[in-house]
C-alpha positions as CSV (number, residue, x, y, z in Angstrom):
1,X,91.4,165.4,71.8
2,X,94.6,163.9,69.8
3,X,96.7,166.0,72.1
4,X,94.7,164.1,75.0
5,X,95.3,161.0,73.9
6,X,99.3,161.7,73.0
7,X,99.1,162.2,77.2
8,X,97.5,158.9,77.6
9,X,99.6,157.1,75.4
10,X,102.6,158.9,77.4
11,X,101.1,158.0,80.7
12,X,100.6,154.5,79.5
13,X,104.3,154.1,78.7
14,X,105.6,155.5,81.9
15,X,103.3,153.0,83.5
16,X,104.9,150.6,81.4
17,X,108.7,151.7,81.9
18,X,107.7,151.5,85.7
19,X,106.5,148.4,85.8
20,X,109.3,146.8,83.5
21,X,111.8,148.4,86.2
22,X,109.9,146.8,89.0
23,X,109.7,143.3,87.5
24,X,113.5,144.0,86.7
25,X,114.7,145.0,90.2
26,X,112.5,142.3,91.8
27,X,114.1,139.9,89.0
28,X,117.6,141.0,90.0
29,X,116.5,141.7,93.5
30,X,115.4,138.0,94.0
31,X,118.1,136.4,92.2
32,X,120.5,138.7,94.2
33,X,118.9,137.5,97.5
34,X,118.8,133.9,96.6
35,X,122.4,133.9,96.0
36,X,123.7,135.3,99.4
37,X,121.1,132.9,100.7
38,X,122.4,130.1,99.0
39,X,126.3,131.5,99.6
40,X,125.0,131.8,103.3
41,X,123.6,128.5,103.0
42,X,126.8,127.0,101.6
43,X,128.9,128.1,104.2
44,X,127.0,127.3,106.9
45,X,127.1,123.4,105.6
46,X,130.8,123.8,105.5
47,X,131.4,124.7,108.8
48,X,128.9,122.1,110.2
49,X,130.7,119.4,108.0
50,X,133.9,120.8,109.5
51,X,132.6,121.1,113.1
52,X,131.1,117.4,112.9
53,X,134.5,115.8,111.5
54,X,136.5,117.8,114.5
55,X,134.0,116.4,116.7
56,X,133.9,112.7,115.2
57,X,138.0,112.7,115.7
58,X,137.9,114.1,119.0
59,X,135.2,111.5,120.4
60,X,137.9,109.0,119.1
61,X,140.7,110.4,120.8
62,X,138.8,111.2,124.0
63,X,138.3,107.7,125.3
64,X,142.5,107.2,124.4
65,X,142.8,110.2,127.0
66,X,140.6,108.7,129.8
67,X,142.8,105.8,129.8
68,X,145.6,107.1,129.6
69,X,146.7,107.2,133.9
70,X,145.6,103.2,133.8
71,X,147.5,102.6,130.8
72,X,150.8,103.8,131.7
73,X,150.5,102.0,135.1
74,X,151.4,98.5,132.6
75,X,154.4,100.0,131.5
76,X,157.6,98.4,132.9
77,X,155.1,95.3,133.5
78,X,156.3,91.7,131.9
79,X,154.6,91.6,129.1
80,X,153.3,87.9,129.7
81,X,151.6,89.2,132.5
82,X,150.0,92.3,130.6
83,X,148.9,90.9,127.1
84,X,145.7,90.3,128.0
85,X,144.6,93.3,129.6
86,X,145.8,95.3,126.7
87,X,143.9,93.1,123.7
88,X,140.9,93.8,126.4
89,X,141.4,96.8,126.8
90,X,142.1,97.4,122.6
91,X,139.0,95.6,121.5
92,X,136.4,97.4,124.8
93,X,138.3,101.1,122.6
94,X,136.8,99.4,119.6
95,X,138.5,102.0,118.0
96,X,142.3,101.1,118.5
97,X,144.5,98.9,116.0
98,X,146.5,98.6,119.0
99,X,148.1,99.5,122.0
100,X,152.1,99.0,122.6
101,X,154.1,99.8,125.6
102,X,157.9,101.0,125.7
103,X,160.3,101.1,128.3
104,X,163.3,103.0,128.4
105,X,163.1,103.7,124.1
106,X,162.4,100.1,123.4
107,X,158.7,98.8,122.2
108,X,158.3,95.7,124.4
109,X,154.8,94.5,124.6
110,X,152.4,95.2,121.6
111,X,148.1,93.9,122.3
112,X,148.6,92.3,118.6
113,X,151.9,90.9,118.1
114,X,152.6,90.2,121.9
115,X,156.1,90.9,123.0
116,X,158.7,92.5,121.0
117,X,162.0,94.3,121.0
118,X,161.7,97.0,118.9
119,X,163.4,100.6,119.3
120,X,160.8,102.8,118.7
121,X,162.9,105.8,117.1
122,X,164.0,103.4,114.3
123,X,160.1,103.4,114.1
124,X,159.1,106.9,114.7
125,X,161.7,109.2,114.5
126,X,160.7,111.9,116.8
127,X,159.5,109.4,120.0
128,X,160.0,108.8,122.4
129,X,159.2,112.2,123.7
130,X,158.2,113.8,127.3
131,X,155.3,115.1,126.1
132,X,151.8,113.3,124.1
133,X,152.2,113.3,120.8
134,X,149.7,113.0,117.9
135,X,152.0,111.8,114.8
136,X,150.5,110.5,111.5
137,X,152.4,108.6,109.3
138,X,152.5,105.4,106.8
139,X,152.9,102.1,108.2
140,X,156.0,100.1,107.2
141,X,155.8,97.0,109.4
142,X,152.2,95.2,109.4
143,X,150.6,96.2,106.5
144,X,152.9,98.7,104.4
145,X,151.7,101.7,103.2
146,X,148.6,101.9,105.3
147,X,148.5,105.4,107.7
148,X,148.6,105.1,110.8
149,X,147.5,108.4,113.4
150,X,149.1,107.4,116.6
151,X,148.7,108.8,119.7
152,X,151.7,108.9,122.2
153,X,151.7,109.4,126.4
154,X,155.1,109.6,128.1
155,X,155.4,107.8,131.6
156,X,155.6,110.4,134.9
157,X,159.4,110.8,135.4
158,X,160.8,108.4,132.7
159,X,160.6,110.5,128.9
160,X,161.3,107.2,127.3
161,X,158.9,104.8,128.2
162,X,155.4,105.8,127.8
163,X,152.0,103.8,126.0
164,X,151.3,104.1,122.0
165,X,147.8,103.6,120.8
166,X,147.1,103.2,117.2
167,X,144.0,104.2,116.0
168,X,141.9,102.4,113.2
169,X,142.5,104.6,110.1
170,X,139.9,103.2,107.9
171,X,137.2,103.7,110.3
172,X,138.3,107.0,110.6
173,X,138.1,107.6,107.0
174,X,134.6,106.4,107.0
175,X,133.6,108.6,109.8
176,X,134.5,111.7,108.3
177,X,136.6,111.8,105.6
178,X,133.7,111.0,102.9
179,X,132.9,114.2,100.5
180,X,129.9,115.4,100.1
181,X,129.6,116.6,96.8
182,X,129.2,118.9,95.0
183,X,129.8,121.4,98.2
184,X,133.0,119.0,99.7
185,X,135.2,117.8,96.7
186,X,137.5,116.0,99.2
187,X,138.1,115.9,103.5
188,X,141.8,116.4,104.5
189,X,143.2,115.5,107.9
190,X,146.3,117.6,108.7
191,X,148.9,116.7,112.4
192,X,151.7,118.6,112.3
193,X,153.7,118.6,108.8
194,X,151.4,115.5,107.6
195,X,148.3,115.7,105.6
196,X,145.8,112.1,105.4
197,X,143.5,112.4,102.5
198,X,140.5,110.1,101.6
199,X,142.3,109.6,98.6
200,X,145.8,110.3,98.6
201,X,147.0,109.0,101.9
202,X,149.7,110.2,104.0
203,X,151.2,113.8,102.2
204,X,154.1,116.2,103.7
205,X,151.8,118.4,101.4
206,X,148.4,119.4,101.1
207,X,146.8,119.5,97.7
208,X,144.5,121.8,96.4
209,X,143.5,122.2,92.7
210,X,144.0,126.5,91.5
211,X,139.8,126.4,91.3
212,X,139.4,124.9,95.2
213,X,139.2,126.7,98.0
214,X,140.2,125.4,101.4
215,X,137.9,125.8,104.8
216,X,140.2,124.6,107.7
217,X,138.7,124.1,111.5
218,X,141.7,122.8,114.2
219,X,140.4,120.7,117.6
220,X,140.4,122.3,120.6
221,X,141.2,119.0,122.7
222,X,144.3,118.0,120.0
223,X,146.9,118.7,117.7
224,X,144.9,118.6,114.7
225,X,143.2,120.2,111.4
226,X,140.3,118.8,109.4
227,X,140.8,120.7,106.2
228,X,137.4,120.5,103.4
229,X,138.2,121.2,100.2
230,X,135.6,122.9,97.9
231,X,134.4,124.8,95.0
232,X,133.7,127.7,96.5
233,X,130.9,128.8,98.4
234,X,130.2,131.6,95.7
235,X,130.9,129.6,92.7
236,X,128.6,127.0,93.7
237,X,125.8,129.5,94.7
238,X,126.9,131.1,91.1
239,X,125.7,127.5,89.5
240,X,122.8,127.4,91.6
241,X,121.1,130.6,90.1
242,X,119.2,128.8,87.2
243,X,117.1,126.5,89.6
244,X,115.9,130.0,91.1
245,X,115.0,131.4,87.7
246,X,111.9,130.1,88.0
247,X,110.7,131.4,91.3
248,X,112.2,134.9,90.3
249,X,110.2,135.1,87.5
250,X,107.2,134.9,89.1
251,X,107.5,136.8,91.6
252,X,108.6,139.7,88.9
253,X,105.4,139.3,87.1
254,X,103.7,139.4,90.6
255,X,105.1,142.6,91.3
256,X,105.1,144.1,88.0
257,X,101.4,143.0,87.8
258,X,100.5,144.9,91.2
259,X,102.8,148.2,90.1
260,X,100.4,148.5,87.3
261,X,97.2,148.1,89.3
262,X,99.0,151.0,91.7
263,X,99.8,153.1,89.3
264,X,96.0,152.7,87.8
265,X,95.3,155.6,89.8
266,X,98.4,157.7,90.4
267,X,100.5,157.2,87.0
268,X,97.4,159.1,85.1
269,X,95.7,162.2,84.9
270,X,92.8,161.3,87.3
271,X,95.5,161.5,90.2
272,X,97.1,164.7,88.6
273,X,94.0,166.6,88.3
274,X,92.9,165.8,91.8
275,X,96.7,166.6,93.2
276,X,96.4,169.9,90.9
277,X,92.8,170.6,92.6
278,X,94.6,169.8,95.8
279,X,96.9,171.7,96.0
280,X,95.6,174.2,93.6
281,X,98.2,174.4,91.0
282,X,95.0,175.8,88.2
283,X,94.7,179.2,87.6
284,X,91.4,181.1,86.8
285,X,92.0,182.9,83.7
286,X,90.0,185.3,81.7
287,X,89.1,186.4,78.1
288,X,87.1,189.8,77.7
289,X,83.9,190.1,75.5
290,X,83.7,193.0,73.7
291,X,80.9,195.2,72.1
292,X,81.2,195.3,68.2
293,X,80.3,199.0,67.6
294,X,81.6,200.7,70.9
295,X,84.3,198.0,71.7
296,X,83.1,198.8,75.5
297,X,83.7,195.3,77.3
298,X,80.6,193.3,78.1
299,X,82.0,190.8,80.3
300,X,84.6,187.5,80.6
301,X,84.6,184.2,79.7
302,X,86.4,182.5,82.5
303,X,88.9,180.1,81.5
304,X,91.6,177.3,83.6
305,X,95.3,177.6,82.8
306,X,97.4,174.7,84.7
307,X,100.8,175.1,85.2
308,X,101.8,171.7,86.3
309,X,105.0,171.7,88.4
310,X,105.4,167.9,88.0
311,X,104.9,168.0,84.0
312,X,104.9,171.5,83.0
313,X,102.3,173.8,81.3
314,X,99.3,171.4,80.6
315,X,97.4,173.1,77.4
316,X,93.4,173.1,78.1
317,X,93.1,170.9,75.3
318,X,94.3,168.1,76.7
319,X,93.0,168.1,80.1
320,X,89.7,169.1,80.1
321,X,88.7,165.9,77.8
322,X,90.9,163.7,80.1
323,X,89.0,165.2,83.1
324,X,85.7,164.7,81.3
325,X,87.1,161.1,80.3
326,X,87.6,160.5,83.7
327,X,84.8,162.1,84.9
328,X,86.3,164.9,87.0
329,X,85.2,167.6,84.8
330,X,82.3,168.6,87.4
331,X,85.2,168.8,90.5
332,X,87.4,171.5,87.8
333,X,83.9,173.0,87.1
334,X,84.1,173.2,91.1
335,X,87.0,174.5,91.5
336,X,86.3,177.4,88.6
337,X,83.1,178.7,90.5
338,X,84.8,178.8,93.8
339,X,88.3,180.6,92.6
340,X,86.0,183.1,90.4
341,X,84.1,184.0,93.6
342,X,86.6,184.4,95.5
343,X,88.2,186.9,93.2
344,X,85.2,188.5,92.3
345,X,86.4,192.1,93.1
346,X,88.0,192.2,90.0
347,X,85.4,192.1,88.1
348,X,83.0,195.5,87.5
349,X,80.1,195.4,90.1
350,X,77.5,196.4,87.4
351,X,74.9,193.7,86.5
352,X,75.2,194.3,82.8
353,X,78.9,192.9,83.3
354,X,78.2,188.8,82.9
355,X,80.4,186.8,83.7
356,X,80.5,183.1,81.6
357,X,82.1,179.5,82.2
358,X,81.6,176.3,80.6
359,X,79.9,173.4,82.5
360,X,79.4,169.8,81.1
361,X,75.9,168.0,80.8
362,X,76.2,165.9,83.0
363,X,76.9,168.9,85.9
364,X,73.2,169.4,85.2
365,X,72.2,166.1,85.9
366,X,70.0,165.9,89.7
367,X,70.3,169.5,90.5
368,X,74.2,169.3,91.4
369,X,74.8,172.4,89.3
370,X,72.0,174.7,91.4
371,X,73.7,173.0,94.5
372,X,77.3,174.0,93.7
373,X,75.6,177.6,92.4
374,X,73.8,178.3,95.6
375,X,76.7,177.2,97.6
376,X,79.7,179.2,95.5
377,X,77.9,181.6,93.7
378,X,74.9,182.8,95.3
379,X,76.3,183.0,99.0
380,X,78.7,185.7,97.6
381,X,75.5,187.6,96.0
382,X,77.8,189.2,93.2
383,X,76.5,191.9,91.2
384,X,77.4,190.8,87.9
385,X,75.4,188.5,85.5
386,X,76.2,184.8,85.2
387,X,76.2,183.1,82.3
388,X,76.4,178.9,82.2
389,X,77.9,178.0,79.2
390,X,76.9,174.2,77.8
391,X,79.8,172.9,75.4
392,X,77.6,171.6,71.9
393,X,80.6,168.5,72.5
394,X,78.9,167.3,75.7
395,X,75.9,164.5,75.4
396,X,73.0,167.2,76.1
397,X,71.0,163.8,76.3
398,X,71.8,164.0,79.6
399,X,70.6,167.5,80.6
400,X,67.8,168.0,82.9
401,X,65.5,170.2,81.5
402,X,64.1,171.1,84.9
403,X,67.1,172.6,86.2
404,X,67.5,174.8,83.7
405,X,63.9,176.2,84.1
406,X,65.0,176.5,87.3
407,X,68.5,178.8,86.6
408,X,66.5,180.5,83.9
409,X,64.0,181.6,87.1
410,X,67.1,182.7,89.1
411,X,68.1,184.9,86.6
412,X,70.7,183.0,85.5
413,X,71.5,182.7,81.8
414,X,72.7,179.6,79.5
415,X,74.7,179.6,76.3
416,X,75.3,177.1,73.8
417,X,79.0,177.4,73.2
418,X,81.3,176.0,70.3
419,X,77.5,176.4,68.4
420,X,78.2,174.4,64.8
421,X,80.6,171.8,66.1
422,X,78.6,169.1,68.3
423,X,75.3,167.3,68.9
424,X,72.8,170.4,68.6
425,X,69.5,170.1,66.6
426,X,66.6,172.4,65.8
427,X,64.8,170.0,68.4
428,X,67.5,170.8,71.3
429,X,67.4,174.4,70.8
430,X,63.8,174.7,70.9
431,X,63.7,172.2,74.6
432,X,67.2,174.2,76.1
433,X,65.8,177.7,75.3
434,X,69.5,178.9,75.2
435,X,69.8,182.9,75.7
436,X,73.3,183.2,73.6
437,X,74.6,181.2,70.7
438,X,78.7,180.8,70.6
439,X,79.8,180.9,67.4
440,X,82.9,178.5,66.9
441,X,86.5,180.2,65.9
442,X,86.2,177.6,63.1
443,X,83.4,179.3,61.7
444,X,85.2,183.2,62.4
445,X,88.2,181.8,60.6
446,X,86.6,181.1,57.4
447,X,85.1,184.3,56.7
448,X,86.6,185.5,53.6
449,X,88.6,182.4,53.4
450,X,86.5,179.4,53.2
451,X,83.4,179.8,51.3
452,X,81.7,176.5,52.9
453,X,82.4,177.4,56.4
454,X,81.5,181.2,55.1
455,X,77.8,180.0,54.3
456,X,77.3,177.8,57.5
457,X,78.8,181.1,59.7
458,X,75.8,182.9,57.7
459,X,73.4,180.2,58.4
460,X,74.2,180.1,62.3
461,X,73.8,183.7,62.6
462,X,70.1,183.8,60.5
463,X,69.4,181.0,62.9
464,X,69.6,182.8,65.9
465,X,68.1,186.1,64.8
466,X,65.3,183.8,63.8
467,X,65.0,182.6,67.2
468,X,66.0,185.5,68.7
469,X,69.0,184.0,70.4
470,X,71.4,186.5,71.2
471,X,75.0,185.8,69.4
472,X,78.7,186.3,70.4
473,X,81.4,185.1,68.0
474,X,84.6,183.6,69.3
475,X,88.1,183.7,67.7
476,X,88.3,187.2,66.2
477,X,91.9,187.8,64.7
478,X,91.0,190.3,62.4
479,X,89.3,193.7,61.7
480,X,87.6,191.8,58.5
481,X,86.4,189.6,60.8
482,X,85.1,191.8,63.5
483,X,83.7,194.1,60.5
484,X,81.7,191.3,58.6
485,X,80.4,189.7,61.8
486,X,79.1,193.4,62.6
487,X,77.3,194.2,59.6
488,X,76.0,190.7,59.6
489,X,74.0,191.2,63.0
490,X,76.7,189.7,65.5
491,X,77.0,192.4,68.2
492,X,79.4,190.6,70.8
493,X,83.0,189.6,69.9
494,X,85.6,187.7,71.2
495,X,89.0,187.1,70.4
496,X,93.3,188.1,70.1
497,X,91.7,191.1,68.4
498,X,90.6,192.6,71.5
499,X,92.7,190.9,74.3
500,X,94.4,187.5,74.8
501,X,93.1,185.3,77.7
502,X,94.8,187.1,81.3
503,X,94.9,185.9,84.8
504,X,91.8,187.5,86.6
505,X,94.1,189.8,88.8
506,X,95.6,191.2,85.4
507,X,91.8,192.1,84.0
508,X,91.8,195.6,86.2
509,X,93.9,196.5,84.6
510,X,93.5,195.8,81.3
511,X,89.9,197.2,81.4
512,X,91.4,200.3,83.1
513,X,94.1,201.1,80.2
514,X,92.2,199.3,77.3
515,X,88.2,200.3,78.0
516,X,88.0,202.8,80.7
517,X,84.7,203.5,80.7
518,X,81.8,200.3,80.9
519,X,78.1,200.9,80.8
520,X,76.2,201.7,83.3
521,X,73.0,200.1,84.4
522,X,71.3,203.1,83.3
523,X,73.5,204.1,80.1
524,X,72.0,203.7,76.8
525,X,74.4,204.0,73.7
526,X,73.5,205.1,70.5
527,X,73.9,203.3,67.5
528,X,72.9,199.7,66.5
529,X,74.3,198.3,69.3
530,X,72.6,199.9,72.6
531,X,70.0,197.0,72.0
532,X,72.8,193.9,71.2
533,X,73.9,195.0,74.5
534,X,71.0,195.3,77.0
535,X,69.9,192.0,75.4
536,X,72.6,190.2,76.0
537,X,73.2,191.5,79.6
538,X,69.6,191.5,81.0
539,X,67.2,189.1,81.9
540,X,64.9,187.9,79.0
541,X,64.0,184.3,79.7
């Protein structure tokens, strides 16, 4: 049973291990996915920002391009006579400073300042020109050191006359070039070789800290750039992680929680032992019982090996209670009946061959045993005689006395096995009626070595000639043993004396190289033990 537990305990930390490595990956996993969300998220509310200050600019300039044809038709116009359409035509822009008009190179008529005489390359160097310009630059004659973005379109067939419109730089910054931090540290506007910031003004070069990265989007309509400066998309969803701690966790202690409700079932040995059933990965084994005198075999105990190819060899001593813990003991018990019948050939057709195999209590429990017997074992109507053997460990609270009236009138036999080591009492022997008595190993392994365990062997075996319950002893190693059990009235043995426990296709054998000869139905054999053996092979109930 300690070895059964040592699997438990190893199942339990596998289940464990698993579910740390789920709420791990789902920790990481989640964290890992908010992140390129957030990145995502990041740089999808740069390129809107972006796209919206393009747009904000262009809706501007637009309007400056609709009037451009009636514009130009005032140039070469006194100015006198033009002055007011132009402060009409300024303020109905909303967006214009102001609008001037040049003829032949020379700034004659401004909607502000009325009419000058100004040459406009002394101005701005590179008009006039014969195609629009946009040109940003920093005022030097009204209000000095302000930036001005102008917007310049030549006259049809005259490159140096043409209109200039001004447009109002501070309510462009406050259309667009306000940050939004932290995303947006700062908004740059770039024409040309010039770069307007919301802080710096006019630059011939843009600024970016060594930690900034820059996300540029040009107009399609003009000769423009609206460059936003920022963190970093990835740096800032880097900063972002902790607020999704929170959520992460939980969701890894959801998942984690629900792995170990899963693996309930399949991380133990209830899910092995049904897979191994399954897929039938046990093997029906066999140990010979052997006359004491004659050494003639009298039949098997049939045993369950399981070679497990997910774990390896799994000893008997650490499934069977696990299957009994988990109450699949009757479905191996199953599995044994139905694998021994249908390798019953190898076994000598003689009815004084028996053939025995444990069953727990609680198989006897509303006739399910004489079900499963009557479907497995009777169908095949074997020759040899069966022998139910009831392990002292089990509760035999739960037996039902009935039934076993009931095998004992089918000619079935039952033995008490592991006899010294469980719940038995004087009273349960005398309501089971057993037919054989199992002495434990425990008890063979003393003789002539432990003198309590020497005296209790005694005991047992004085018991059942008293009752006159036939006795087999298990765990014979040695010829003392086999010798003293002998003398002392113990007719069947079993144990590595004889033969180790063999695959049933192996037993054929072993019986034909080991024990060629068995006894026949009619075969007496002299000596004390023609009796022992007729006893324990026939019918007496």
């Amino acid at each position: 049973m300690q070895n059964a537990q040592r699997a438990i305990k190893q199942y339990r930390q596998k289940r464990i291990i698993i579910c740390l490595a789920v709420a791990l990956l789902t920790l990481l996993t989640t964290l890992a996915v908010r992140f390129i969300s957030q990145r995502s998220q990041n740089q999808h509310q740069l390129q809107i920002s972006a796209i919206h200050a393009v747009e904000t600019i262009d809706k501007v300039l637009l309007p400056l391009e609709k009037q451009r044809a009636e514009l130009l038709q005032l140039v070469g116009q006194p100015c006198a006579a033009v002055n007011l359409t132009l402060r009409t035509e300024a303020a109905a822009l909303q967006t214009l400073r102001s609008i001037a008009l040049v003829k032949s190179g020379t700034l004659y008529c401004s909607s502000v300042l009325g009419e000058r005489n100004v040459v406009i390359h002394d101005v701005v160097s590179t008009l006039p020109s014969d195609s629009p310009q946009l040109l940003l630059f920093t005022d030097n004659t009204l209000i000095k050191g302000r930036p001005l973005l102008l917007q310049w379109y030549p006259a049809v067939n005259d490159a140096g006359s043409g209109v200039l419109m001004s447009v109002n730089i501070d309510l462009l910054s406050t259309l667009m070039l306000e940050p939004q931090k932290p995303l947006i540290n700062s908004i740059s506007l770039t024409v040309k070789d010039r770069h307007l910031s919301d802080a710096s003004g006019v630059m011939t070069a843009l600024n970016v800290p060594a930690s900034d990265q820059v996300f540029s989007l040009p107009s399609t309509h003009f000769p423009f750039t609206v460059n936003l400066i920022s963190p970093g998309t990835t740096e800032l969803a880097l900063k972002s992680l902790p607020t999704q701690l929170p959520l992460a966790l939980i969701l890894s202690l959801l998942l984690a929680g629900i792995a170990w409700l899963v693996t309930a079932s399949r991380m133990s040995f209830s899910w092995e032992i049904n897979m191994g059933v399954a897929s039938q990965e046990f093997d029906v084994w066999c140990q010979p019982l052997l006359n004491a005198a004659d050494h003639q075999c009298v039949g098997v105990e049939i045993l369950l090996r399981w070679d497990n190819p997910r774990l390896g060899p799994i000893p008997p001593d650490v499934f069977i209670p696990l299957a009994e813990e988990h109450h699949l003991i009757e479905t191996l018990t199953r599995y044994v009946i139905s694998e021994t019948v249908r390798q019953i050939e190898v076994f000598p057709k003689s009815p004084l061959f028996h053939v025995g195999f444990n069953v727990a209590a609680s198989h006897f429990v509303d006739g399910k045993l004489l079900r499963d017997l009557n479907h497995y074992w009777f169908s095949a109507h074997p020759h040899q005689q069966l022998i139910v053997e009831l392990t002292e460990r089990n509760d035999i609270h739960d037996v039902d006395y009935r039934l076993i009236r009931e095998l004992h009138r089918k000619g079935i036999k039952l033995a008490i096995d592991d006899f010294g080591t469980g719940n038995s009492s004087f009273s349960w022997l005398e309501k089971l009626r057993p037919d054989v008595l199992k002495i434990d190993k425990s008890f063979t392994h003393a003789i002539g070595t432990d003198a309590v365990n020497s005296t209790v062997t005694d005991i047992i075996i004085a018991l059942g000639q008293r009752l006159k319950i036939q006795l087999v002893a298990e765990g014979v190693e040695t010829q003392e043993q086999a010798q003293y059990l002998f003398l002392h009235g113990v007719h069947i043995l079993q144990g590595y004396l004889y033969a180790r426990p063999m695959p049933l296709s192996a037993l054929p054998q072993w019986l034909a190289e080991y024990l060629p000869r068995l006894p026949s139905q009619h075969e007496g054999h002299p000596g004390p033990s023609s009796r022992s053996i007729e006893d324990y092979s026939s019918s007496s109930s």
